[in-house]
C-alpha positions in Angstrom: -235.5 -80.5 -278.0 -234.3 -77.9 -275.7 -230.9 -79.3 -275.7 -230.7 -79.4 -279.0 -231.8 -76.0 -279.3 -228.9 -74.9 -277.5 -226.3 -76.7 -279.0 -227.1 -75.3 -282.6 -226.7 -72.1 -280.9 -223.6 -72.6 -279.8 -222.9 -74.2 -283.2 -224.0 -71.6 -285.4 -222.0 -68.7 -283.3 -218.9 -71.2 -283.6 -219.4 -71.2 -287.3 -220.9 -67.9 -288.5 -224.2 -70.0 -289.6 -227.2 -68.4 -289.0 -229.4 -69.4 -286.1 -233.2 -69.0 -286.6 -234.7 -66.2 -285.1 -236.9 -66.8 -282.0 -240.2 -66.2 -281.9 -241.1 -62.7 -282.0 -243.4 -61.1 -278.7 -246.4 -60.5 -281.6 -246.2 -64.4 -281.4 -245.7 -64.9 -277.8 -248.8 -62.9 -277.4 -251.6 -64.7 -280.0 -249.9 -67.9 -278.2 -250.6 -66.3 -275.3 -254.2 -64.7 -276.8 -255.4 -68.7 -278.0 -254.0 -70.4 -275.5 -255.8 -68.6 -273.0 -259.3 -69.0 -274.9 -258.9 -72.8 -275.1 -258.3 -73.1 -272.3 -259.0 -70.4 -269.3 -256.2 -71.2 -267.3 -253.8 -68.0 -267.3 -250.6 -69.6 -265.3 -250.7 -72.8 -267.5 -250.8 -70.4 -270.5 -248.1 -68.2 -269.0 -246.0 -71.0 -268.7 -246.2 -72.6 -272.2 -245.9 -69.2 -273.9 -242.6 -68.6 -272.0 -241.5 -72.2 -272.9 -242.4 -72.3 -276.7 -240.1 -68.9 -277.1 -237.7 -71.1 -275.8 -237.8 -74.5 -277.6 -239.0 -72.9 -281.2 -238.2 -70.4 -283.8 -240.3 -67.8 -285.4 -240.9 -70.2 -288.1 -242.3 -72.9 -286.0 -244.2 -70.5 -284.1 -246.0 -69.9 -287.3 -247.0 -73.8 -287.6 -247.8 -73.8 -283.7 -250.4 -70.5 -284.0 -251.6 -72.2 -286.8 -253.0 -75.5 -285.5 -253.6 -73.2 -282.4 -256.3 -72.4 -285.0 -257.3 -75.0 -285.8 -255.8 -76.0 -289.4 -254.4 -79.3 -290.2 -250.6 -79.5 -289.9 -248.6 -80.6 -292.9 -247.2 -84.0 -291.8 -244.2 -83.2 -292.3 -244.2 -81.0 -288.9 -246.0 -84.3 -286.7 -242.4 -85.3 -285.4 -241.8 -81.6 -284.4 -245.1 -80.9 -283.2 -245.0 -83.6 -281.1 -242.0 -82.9 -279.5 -242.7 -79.0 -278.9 -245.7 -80.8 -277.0 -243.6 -83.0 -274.7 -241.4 -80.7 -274.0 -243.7 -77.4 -273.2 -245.8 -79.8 -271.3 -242.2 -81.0 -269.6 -241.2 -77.5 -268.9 -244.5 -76.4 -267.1 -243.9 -79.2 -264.6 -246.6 -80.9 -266.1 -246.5 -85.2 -267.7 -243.4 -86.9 -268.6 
């Protein structure tokens, strides 16, 4: 997912289309804020915080806080979810 995050970077400043905006640090910190409540382990939160501003935009973000929550995601994020998952877990050194 990463990859392909950078590659519609580079595709959208090639073309003038606009690129998603990343998540914002109000974002990065409820991440942070839940993450850290679920689970009590600060580095392991530190680490997927710093990896979902990377692999997500604000938009997703939203989606991510929200089942965070606990609400049921609309299905049509499952794919998306899933693969923020594999990859944040991927980047923290952790799984795959």
């Amino acid at each position: 997912m990463q990859q392909w995050g950078i590659a519609f970077l580079a595709v959208g400043m090639l073309t003038g289309v606009a690129v998603a905006a990343p998540p914002t640090p109000e974002q990065r910190a409820r991440f942070y804020d839940q993450c850290v409540k679920t689970s009590q382990n600060e580095p392991l939160c530190t680490c997927k915080a710093e990896a979902a501003t990377k692999l997500v935009d604000a938009e997703f973000m939203d989606v991510i806080l929200a089942s965070m929550a606990g609400r049921t995601l609309d299905p049509k994020y499952n794919l998306a979810y899933n693969d923020y998952i594999v990859e944040s877990t991927r980047a923290c050194g952790m799984g795959m």
